[in-house]
Every structure is written in C-alpha cells, then in structure tokens.
Backbone bond lengths (Angstrom), bond angles and torsions (degrees), N, CA, C in turn:
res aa  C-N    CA-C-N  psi(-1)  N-CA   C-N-CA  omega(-1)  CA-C   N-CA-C  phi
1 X - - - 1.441 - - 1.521 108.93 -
2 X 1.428 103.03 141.78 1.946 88.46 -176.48 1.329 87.73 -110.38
3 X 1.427 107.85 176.01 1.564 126.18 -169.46 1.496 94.71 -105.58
4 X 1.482 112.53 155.96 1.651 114.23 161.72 1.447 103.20 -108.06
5 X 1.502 99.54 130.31 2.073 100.93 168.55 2.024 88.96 -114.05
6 X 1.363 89.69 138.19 1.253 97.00 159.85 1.562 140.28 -55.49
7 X 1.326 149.41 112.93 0.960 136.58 166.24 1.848 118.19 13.48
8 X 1.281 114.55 147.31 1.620 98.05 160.34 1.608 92.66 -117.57
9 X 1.222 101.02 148.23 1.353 119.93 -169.13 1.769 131.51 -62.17
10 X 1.183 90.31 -13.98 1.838 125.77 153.57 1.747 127.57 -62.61
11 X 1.323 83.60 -59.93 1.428 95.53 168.77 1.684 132.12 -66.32
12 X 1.309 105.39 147.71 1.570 106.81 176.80 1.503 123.31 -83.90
13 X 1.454 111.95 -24.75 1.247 119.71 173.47 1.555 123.30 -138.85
14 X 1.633 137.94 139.61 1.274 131.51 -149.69 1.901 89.50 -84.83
15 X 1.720 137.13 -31.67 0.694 91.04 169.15 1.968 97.43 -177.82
16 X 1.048 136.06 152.60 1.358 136.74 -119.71 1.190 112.60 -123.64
17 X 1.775 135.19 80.71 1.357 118.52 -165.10 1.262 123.80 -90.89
18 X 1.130 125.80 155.36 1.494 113.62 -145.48 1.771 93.29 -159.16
19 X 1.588 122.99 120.11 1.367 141.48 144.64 1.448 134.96 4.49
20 X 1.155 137.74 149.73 1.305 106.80 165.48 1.548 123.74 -68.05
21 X 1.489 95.56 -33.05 1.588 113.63 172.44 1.269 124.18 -91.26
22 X 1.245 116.00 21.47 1.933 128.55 168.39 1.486 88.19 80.10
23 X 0.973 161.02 45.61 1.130 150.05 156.76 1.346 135.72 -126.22
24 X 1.485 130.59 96.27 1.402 129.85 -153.67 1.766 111.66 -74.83
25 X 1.174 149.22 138.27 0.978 132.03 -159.68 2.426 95.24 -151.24
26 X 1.343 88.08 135.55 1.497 91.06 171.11 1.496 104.87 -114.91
27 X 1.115 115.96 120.61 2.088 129.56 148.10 1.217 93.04 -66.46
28 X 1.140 123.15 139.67 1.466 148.83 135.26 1.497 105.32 -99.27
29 X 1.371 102.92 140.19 1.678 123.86 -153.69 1.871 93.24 -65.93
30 X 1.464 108.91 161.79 1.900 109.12 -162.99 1.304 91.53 -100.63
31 X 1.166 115.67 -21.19 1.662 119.25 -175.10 1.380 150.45 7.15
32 X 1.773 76.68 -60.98 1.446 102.79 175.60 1.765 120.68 -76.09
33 X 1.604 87.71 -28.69 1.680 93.24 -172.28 1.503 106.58 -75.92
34 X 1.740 105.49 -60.47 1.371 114.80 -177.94 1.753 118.96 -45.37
35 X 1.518 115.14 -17.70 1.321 111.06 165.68 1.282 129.22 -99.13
36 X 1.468 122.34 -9.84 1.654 148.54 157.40 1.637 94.34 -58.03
37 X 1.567 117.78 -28.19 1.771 102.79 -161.36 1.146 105.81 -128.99
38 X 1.279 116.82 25.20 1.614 126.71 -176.15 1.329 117.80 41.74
39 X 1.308 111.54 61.43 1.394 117.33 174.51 1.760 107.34 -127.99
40 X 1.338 106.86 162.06 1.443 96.79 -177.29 1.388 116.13 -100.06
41 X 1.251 96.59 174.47 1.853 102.71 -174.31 0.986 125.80 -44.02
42 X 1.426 131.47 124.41 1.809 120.00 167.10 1.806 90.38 88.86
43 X 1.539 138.05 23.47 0.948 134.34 -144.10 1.885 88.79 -90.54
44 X 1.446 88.00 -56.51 1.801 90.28 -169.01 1.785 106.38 -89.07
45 X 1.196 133.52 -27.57 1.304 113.16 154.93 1.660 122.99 -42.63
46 X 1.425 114.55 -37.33 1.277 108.96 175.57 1.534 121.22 -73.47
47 X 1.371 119.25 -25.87 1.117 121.21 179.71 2.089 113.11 -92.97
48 X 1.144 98.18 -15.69 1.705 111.74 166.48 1.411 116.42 -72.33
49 X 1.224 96.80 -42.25 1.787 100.60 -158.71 1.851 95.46 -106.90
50 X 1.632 120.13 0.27 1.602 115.63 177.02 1.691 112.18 -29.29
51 X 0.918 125.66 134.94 1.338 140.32 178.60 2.079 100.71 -45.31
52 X 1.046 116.13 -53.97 1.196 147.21 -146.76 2.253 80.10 -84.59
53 X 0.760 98.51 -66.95 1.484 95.42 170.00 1.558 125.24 -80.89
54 X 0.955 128.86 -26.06 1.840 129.02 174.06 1.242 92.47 -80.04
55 X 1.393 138.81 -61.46 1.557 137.79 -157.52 1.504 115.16 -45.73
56 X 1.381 112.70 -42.69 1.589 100.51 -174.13 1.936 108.56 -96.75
57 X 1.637 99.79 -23.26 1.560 80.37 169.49 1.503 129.06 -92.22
58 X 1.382 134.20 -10.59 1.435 131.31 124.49 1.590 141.87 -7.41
59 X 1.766 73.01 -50.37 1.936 78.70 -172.29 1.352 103.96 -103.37
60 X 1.604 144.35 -3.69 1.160 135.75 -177.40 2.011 112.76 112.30
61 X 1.658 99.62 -15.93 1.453 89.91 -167.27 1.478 115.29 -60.85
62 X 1.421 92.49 -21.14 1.644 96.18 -168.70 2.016 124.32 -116.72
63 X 1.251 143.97 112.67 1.255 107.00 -168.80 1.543 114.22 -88.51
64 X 1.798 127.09 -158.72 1.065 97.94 -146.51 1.847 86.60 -91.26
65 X 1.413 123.58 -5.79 1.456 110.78 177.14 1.459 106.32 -58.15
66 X 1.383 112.72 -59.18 1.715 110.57 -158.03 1.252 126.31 -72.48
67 X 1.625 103.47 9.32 1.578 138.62 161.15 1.397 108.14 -39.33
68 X 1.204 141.31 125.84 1.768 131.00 176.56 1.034 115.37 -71.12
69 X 1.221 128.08 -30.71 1.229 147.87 172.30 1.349 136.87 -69.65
C-alpha cells in the first residue's frame, strides 16, 4: 500500500515518475490504426513489446543498430 504525503508547498509537483532509463514516455492507444488495417486488438503492442524483442534491448544485450528492425 503506498502512503499519500501532501504536496510541499514549494514545490511544483507532489511527485515525479520516471523510467528505468530516465525517460517518461506516453502510448496512445493503436486502435485506431490496427482497425483501419485489419488487424486485431493489442495487435502491435504485442508484436513491439514480444518478449523475444523487448528482452535484449531493455537490458543492454542488444544496441539500437543490431536491432532487426
């Protein structure tokens, strides 16, 4: 369970989420595309985020040239 602390009254924001790699990032849902291209839901998150492809560039095994993609 996390606790809530209030803002401090100094500050601009109560509190700052942040990446593993410092980098904040928004998806906006594929929705629209994956149904423009007859593909199904969750079609390209599943094929973006495949274990087999996120696993080594996450962790360093891979950089982003020797990427297949």
């Amino acid at each position: 369970m996390t606790q809530h602390c209030p803002p401090h009254p100094s500050l601009p924001y109560a509190a700052v989420l942040c990446d593993v790699d410092g980098v904040l990032r928004h998806w906006p849902a594929d929705t629209e595309i994956e149904r423009a291209h007859g593909l199904p839901a969750c079609a390209l998150a599943a094929a973006a985020f495949a274990p087999a492809r996120i696993h080594p560039a996450i962790t360093g095994e891979i950089t982003d040239e020797q990427s297949p993609d």
